[in-house]
BALOKE-41841 format. One record per residue (C-alpha): z, y negated, x negated; residue in one letter. Coordinates in steps of 0.1 Angstrom, whole numbers, padded with zeros to 4 digits, always signed. Layout:
<nodes>
ZYXa;...
</nodes>
This chain:
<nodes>
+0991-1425-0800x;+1011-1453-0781x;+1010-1485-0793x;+1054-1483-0803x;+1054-1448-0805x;+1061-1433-0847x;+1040-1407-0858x;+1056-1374-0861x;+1048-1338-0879x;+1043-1309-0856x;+1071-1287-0864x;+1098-1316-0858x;+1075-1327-0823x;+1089-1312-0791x;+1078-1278-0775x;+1062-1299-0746x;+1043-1321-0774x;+1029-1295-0792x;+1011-1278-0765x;+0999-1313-0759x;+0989-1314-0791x;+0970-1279-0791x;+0950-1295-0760x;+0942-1324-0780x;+0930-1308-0809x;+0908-1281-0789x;+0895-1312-0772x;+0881-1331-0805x;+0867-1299-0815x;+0840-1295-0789x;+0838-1335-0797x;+0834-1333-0836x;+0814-1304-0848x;+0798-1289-0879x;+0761-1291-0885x;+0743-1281-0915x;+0711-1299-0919x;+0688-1288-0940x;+0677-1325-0948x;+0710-1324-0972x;+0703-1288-0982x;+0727-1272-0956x;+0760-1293-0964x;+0787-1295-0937x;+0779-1327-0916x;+0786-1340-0883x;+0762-1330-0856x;+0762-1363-0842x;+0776-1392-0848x;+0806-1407-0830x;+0801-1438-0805x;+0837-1451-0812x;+0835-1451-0846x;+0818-1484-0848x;+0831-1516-0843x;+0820-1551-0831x;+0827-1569-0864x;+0808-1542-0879x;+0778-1541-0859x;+0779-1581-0863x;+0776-1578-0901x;+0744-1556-0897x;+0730-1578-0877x;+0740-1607-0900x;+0719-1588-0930x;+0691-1579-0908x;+0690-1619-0898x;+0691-1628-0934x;+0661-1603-0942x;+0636-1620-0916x;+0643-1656-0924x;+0634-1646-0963x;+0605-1630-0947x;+0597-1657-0929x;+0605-1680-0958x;+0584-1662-0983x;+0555-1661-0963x;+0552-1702-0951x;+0573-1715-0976x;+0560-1747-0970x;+0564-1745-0930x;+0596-1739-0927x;+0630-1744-0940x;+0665-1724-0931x;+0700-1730-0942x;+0709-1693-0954x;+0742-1703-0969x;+0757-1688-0941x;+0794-1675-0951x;+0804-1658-0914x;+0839-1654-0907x;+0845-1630-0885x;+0873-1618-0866x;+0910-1618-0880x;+0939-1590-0900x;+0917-1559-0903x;+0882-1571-0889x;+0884-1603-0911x;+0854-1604-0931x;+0829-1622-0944x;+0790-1621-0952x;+0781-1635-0984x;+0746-1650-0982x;+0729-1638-1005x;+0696-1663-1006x;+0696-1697-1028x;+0673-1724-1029x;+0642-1719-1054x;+0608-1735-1061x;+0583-1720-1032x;+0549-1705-1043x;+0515-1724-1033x;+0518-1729-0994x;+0475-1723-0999x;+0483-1688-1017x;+0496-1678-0980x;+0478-1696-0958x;+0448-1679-0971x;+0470-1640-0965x;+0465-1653-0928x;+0432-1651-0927x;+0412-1621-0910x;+0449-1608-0894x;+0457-1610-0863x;+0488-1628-0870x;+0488-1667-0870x;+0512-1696-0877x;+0523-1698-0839x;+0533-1666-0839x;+0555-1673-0874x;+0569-1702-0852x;+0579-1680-0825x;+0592-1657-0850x;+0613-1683-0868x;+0627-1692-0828x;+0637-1658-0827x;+0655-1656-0857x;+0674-1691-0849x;+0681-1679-0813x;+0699-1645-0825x;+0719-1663-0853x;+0733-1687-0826x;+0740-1656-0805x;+0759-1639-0837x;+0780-1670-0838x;+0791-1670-0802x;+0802-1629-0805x;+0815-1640-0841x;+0834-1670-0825x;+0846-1645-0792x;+0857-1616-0819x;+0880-1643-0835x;+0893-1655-0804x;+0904-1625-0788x;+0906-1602-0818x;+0881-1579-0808x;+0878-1549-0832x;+0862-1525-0809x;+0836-1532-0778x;+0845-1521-0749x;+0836-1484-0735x;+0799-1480-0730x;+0797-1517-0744x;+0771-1525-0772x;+0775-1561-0777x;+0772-1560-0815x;+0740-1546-0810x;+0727-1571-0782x;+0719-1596-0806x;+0691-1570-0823x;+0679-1560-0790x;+0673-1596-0779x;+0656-1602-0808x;+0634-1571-0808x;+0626-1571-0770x;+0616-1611-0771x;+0598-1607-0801x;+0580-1577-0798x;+0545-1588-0796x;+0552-1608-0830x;+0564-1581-0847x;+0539-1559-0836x;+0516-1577-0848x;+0531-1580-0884x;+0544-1548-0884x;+0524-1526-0864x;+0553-1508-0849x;+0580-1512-0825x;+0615-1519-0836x;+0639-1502-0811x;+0674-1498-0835x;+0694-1520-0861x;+0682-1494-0886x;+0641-1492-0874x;+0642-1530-0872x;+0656-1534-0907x;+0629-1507-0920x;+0600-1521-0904x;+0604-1553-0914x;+0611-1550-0950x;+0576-1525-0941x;+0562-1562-0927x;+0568-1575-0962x;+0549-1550-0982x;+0519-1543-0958x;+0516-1581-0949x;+0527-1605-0974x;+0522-1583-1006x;+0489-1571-1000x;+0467-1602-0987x;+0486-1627-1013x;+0478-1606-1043x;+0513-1596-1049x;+0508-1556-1048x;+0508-1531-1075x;+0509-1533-1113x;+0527-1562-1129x;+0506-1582-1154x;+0538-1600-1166x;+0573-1591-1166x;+0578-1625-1148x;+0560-1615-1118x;+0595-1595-1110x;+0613-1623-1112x;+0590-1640-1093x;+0596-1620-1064x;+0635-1639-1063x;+0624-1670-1047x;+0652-1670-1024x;+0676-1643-1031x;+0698-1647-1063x;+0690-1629-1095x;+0713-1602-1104x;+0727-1608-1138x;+0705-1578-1147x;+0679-1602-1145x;+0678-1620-1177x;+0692-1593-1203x;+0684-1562-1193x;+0657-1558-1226x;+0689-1563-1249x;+0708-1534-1267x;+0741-1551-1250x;+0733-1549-1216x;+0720-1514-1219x;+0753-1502-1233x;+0770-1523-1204x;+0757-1508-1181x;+0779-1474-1193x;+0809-1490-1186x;+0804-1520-1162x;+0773-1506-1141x;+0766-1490-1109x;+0768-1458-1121x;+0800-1458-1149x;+0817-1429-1143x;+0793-1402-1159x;+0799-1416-1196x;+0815-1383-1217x;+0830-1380-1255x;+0805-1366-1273x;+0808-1335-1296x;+0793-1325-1322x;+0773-1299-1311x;+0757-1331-1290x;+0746-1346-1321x;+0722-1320-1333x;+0694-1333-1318x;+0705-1372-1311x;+0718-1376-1351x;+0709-1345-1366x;+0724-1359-1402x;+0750-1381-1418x;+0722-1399-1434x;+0708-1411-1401x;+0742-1414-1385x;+0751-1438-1415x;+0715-1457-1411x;+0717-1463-1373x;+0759-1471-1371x;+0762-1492-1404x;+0790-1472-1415x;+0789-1465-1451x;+0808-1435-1460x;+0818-1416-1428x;+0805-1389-1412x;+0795-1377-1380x;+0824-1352-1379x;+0848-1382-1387x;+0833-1404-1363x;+0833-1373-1330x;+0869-1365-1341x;+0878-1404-1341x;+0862-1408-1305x;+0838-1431-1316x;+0809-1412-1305x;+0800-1411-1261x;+0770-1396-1239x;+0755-1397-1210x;+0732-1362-1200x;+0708-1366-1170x;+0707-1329-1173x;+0714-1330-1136x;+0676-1344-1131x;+0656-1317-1142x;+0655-1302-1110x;+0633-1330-1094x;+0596-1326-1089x;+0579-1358-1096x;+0574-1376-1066x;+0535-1389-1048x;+0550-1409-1021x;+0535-1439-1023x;+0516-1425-1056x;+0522-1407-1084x;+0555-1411-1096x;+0572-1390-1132x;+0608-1380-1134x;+0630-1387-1163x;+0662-1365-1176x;+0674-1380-1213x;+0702-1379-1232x;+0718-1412-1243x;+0740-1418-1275x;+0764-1445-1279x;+0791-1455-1307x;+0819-1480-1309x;+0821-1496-1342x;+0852-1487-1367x;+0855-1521-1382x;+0843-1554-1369x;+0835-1545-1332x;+0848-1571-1316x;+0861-1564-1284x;+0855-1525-1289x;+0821-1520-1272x;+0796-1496-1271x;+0769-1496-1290x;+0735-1475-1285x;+0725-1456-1315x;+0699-1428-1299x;+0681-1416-1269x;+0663-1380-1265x;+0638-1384-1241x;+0639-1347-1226x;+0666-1320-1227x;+0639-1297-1244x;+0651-1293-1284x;+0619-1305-1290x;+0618-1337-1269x;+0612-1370-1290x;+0646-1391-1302x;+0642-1429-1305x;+0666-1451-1328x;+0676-1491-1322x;+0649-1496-1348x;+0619-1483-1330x;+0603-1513-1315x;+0587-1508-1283x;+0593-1469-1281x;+0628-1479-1281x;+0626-1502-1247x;+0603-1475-1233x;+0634-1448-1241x;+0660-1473-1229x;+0638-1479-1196x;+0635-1439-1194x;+0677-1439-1193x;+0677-1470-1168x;+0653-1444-1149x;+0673-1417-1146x;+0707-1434-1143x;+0692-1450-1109x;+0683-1417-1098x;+0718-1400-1110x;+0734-1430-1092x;+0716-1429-1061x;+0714-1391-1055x;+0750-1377-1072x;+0772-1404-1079x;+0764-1425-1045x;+0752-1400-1019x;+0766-1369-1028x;+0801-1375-1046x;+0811-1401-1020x;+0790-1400-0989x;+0786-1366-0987x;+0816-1356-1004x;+0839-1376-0974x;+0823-1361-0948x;+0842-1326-0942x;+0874-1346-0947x;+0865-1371-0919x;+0854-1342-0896x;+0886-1318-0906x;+0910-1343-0901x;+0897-1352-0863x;+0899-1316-0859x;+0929-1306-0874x;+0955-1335-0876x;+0969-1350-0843x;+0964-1388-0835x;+1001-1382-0840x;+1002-1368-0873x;+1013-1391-0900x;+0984-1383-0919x;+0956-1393-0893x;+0974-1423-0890x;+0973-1431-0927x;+0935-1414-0937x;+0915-1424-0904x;+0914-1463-0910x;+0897-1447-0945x;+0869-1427-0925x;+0861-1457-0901x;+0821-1460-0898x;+0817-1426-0919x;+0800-1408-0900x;+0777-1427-0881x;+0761-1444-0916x;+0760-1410-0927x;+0735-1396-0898x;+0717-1427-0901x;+0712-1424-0933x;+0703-1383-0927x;+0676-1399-0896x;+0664-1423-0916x;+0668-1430-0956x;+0666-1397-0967x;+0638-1385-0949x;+0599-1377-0956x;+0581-1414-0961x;+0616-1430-0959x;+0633-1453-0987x;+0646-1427-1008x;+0614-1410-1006x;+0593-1442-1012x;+0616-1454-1045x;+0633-1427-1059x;+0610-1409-1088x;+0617-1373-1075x;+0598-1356-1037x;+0625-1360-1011x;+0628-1323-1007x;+0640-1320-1047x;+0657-1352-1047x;+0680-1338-1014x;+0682-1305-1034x;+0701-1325-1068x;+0725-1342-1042x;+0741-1307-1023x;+0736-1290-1056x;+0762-1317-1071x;+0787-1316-1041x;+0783-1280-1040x;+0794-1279-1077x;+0825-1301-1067x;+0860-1283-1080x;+0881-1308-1063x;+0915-1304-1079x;+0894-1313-1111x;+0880-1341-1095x;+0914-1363-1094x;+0904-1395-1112x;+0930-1393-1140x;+0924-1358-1146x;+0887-1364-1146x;+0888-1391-1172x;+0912-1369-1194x;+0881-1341-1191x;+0857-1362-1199x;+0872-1373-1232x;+0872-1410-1216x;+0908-1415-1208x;+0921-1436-1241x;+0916-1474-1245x;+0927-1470-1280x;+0892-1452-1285x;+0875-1468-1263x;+0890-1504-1253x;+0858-1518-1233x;+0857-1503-1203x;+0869-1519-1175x;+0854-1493-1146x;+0881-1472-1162x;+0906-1495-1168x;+0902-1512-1130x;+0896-1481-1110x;+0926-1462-1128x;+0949-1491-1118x;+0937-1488-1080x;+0944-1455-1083x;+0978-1455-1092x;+0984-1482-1069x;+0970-1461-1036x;+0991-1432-1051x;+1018-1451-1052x;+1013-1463-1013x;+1007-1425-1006x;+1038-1415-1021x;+1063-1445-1001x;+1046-1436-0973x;+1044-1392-0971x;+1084-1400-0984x;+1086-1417-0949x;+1079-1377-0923x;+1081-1353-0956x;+1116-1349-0968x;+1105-1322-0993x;+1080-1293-1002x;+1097-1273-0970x;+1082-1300-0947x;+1048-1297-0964x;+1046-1261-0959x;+1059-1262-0925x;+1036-1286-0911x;+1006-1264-0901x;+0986-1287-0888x;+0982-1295-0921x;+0976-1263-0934x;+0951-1257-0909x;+0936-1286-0922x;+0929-1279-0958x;+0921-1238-0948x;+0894-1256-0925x;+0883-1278-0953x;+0878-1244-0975x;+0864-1223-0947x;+0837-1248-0928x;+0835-1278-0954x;+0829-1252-0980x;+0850-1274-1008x;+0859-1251-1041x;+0890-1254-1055x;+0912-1275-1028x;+0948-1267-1022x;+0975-1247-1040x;+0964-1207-1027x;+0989-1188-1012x;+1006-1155-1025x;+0971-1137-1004x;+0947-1166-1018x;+0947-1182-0984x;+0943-1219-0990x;+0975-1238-0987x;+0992-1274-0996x;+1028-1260-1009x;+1043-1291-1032x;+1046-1328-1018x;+1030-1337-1052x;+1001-1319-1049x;+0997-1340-1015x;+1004-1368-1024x;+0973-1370-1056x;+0949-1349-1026x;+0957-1379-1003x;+0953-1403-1028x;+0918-1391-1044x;+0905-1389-1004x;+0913-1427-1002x;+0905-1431-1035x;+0870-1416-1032x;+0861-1439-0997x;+0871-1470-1008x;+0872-1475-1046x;+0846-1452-1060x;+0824-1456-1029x;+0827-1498-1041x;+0820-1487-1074x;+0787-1475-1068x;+0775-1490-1037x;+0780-1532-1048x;+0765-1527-1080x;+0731-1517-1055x;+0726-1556-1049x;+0745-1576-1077x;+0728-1550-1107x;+0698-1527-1091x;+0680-1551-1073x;+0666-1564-1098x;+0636-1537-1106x;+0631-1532-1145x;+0670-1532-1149x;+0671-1501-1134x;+0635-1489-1119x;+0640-1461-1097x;+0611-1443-1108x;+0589-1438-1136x;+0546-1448-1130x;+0531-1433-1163x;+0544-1408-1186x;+0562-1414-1214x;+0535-1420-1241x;+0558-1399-1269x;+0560-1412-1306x;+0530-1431-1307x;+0548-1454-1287x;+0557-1479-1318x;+0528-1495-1323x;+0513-1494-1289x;+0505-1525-1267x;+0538-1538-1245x;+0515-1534-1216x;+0528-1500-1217x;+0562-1511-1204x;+0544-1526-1171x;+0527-1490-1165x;+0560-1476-1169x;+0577-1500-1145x;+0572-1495-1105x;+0544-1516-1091x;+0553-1551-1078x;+0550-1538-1037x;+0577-1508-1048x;+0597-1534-1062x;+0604-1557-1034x;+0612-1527-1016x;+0633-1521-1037x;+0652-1556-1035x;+0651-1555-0998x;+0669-1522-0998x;+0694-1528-1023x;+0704-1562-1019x;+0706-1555-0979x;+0732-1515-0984x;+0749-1539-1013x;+0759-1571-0988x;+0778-1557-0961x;+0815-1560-0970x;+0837-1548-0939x;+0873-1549-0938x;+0896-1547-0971x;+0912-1523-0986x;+0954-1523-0975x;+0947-1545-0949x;+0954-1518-0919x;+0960-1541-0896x;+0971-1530-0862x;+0965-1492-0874x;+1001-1483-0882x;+1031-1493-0859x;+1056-1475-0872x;+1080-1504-0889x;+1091-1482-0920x;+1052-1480-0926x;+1044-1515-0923x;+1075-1525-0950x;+1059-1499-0978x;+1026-1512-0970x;+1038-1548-0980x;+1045-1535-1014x;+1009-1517-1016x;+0995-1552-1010x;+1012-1565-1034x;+1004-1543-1060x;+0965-1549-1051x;+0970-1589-1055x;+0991-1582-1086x;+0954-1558-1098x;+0934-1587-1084x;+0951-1613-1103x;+0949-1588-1139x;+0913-1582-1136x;+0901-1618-1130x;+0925-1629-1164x;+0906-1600-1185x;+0875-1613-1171x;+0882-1647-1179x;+0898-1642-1217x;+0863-1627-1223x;+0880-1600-1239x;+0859-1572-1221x;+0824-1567-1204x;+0826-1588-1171x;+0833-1566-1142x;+0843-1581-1111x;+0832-1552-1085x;+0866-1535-1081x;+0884-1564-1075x;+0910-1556-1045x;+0895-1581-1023x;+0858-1564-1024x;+0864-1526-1019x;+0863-1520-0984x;+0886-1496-0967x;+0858-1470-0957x;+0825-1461-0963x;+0811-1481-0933x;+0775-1486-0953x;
</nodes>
């Protein structure tokens, strides 16, 4: 699309344009087509990624994490040796590739230098070799500064054609140090991604295993030990307490499963009004009086009982409870949750623990943390965003015109999509790779829960308004604390809004949505090749079709929606919440030990938890996919040119600062659970990570 030109729908385009058009379009789709991987059970993917999808400021951000990975490695393994300044915040670039790296290390008491000196011994590995890793590592941050510096100064968003110079700084460091990291590593590095593995890899072989920091925990503060330089999440010190467990519902990584509970739920979590009374405190009511109030919530890991337990690195035992919550009637406070029962199993005859249980009770509550991690990581972060984006990224190259309106608006939202999607197909959800090492389930069961839930997708139920109405979670009267609701409802309304000013600007009706079919193209494609259920309106011979400008407008709003704010929602949460290992273990290491639980020893909570090497991995993981924030969301920069465009988007913007400025009051006045991750400022505008 030229720089001055406005976009335009294909029925009011000239005859001459729309054969250009139809060239186009045939052109992108021998450029952009369908694969279906059986790594991801057979879902619509792209079958390679797209060079141009990345940018320079991008690229620079990876690098920036990787960077920030080997000086903590460095750091942690000669504490004494060496010293960096981490607190690094990188500006980079300006408008839409402004963004900036938070560092995410601090400066904490080192171990014994002797305690590492001594890992040195019988490796082939000495302290020269740390120096000329530590050379390395200062060389490529000076050469991130002079691209960072270049990208500000001439507003480079995109390296040129065949250019790679985001990734030069990697391969500099990689190709000079190579026969250092060989030697700690044992393998070459040769990618951003490979590099990144292999040294978090350098970390658990190396460090953990000759300084005595590998395997079980004989002390919960052996975990935080493992923070010496990176900051502890604020899982860290209250993740044992009944109020940060029911937090996590509503404020966590993974808040948008919670459900209204009925009381056909409550025959096995409070099977009487006795108990009910006992647990809750509330004299005189009954269950019935307290479901029909919407005082009563669940979360159902039913999902999970397809995984087989896991052996990569060892034995590993798969979780899938039920967990009950209740909001108090009089004298709650602020109107949170409370927990009032956990079933361990969704068998009938599974046990059901109660606040009052002792140590069975923190094993059950470390049984939920268990499966929510591995609902979050597998359905609510992979499948429901990840995967869930992909066909629309793919349809709408293949289907909408650079000069449609709606490429314009939805591309800027796909930016970086695909390509972290194939990496993450070559490389995290693999045999022996991350999800594989962490997550509780094998990698062939745990890729079978993702598909299964994006198979399972009915998208016109999936709208986030109508979502929360199904899931009994919509009212604030019932259930005032929850500000994952409360903030990603507003952002929603906002985008739709945005969508709404700015479809208003090419569609003067429902006649110009159902002559545009580029469009309908576009959604039959979605139907026929990314095999979605339940998109568009259905024509009079069930043919998918988009036939109202309303219906467009909430589609168009729960695609941005969906790459942006959800995709924030569960992807920042990875470093500021999950990094920190027995918040949210990924896996269970013993089996539950059943009732007998309540008087046993709390050395039982250590077996439970994942040994001290799977935790740093762990860490490394998280906090490095949670610390990449690239570009903003609204802030499309030079993306649209067409002036009309650009004066609605002002108003979008301000509607975001106006969202920014309510959520950091209702943070402030204490008068909810703190929840800062869907402030405007964080979301990104894709899912670039």
């Amino acid at each position: 699309m030229s720089l001055f030109s406005s976009p335009v729908l294909p029925q009011n385009d000239t005859p001459e344009n729309r054969a250009i058009r139809a060239q186009t379009l045939a052109q992108k789709q021998t450029q952009y087509v369908y694969d279906y991987p059986a790594i991801v059970a057979k879902l619509p993917m792209a079958a390679t990624p797209i060079p141009v999808d990345i940018s320079l400021n991008w690229a620079l951000q990876i690098a920036e994490t990787a960077i920030l990975l080997g000086e903590n490695f460095v750091d942690v393994l000669l504490p004494n040796l060496f010293s960096f300044d981490v607190q690094i915040p990188v500006k980079l670039g300006q408008g839409n590739s402004s963004a900036t790296t938070t560092a995410i290390y601090t400066e904490a008491a080192p171990p014994e230098a002797s305690v590492f000196d001594a890992a040195l011994k019988n490796r082939d590995l000495d302290k020269r070799d740390i120096v000329a890793f530590q050379s390395l590592l200062s060389d490529a941050r000076k050469d991130l500064a002079g691209l960072a510096q270049n990208a500000h100064a001439r507003k480079v968003t995109r390296p040129p054609q065949g250019s790679s110079a985001g990734h030069e700084v990697l391969d500099r460091l990689v190709q000079a140090g190579e026969s250092v990291l060989d030697k700690a590593i044992g393998k070459d590095a040769k990618s951003i991604e490979s590099w990144l593995s292999q040294l978090l890899r350098s970390v658990l072989d190396f460090v953990l295993t000759k300084a005595g920091l590998y395997g079980r925990a004989t002390d919960l503060q052996d975990y935080d030990a493992q923070f010496r330089k990176v900051v502890l999440p604020w899982t860290a010190g209250v993740y044992l307490t009944d109020e940060a467990f029911a937090a996590l519902r509503v404020a966590g990584p993974n808040a948008g499963i919670l459900q209204r509970a009925t009381l056909a739920d409550l025959s096995g979590l409070l099977p009487s009004d006795e108990l009910f009374q006992r647990v809750t405190g509330e004299a005189g009511w009954t269950r019935q009086q307290a479901v029909e109030a919407g005082h009563l919530y669940l979360v159902d890991y039913k999902a999970l009982a397809q995984l087989v337990p896991g052996t990569t690195p060892q034995q590993k035992y798969v979780f899938a409870p039920k967990a009950l919550f209740y909001v108090p009637r009089l004298g709650g406070g602020r109107g949170s949750l409370r927990p009032v029962s956990i079933q361990i199993g969704q068998d009938a005859n599974s046990p059901v623990f109660y606040p009052d249980g002792g140590l069975a009770w923190t094993l059950a509550k470390t049984c939920v943390n268990i499966a929510d991690g591995n609902y979050h990581e597998l359905i609510s972060h992979l499948g429901l965003t990840h995967l869930l984006t992909e066909p629309f990224v793919l349809t709408t190259e293949r289907q909408l015109d650079p000069q449609h309106p709606l490429y314009v608006l939805l591309t800027p939202h796909f930016a970086g999509t695909l390509f972290i999607n194939y990496s993450a197909q070559t490389s995290l959800i693999t045999p022996g790779g991350p999800v594989d090492q962490l997550l509780a389930g094998t990698i062939e069961s745990s890729n079978v829960v993702a598909a299964t839930a994006v198979k399972a997708v009915r998208y016109n139920e999936s709208f986030f308004p109508e979502k929360l109405v199904r899931q009994g979670i919509a009212s604030p009267e019932d259930l005032p604390d929850y500000p994952y609701r409360d903030d990603a409802l507003a952002l929603w309304n906002a985008i739709h809004g945005w969508v709404s000013d700015y479809t208003a600007l090419y569609y003067s009706g429902d006649a110009d949505v159902v002559g545009d079919y580029e469009l309908q193209a576009w959604v039959q494609e979605l139907v026929s090749a990314g095999h979605l259920q339940d998109i568009g309106e259905g024509g009079a011979d069930k043919t998918p079709c988009i036939a109202t400008l309303d219906y467009l407008r909430k589609l168009l709003t729960q695609v941005i929606f969906t790459a942006s704010v959800e995709h924030a929602a569960v992807n920042f949460p990875q470093r500021t919440a999950m990094s920190f290992t027995p918040a949210i273990p990924l896996a269970g290491y013993a089996p539950f030990p059943g009732s007998s639980a309540s008087g046993a020893e709390a050395t039982q909570l250590l077996d439970l938890l994942p040994p001290l090497n799977q935790s740093i991995l762990q860490q490394a993981v998280l906090a490095g996919l949670g610390n990449v924030y690239f570009t903003v969301l609204g802030q499309y920069g030079g993306q649209l040119s067409d002036p009309r465009a650009l004066l609605v988007l002002g108003k979008f913007q301000c509607a975001l600062q106006a969202i920014e400025k309510h959520i950091q009051a209702a943070n402030t006045l204490g008068k909810r659970t703190l929840y800062a991750t869907l402030l405007p400022s964080a979301i990104p505008q894709s899912i670039n990570i």
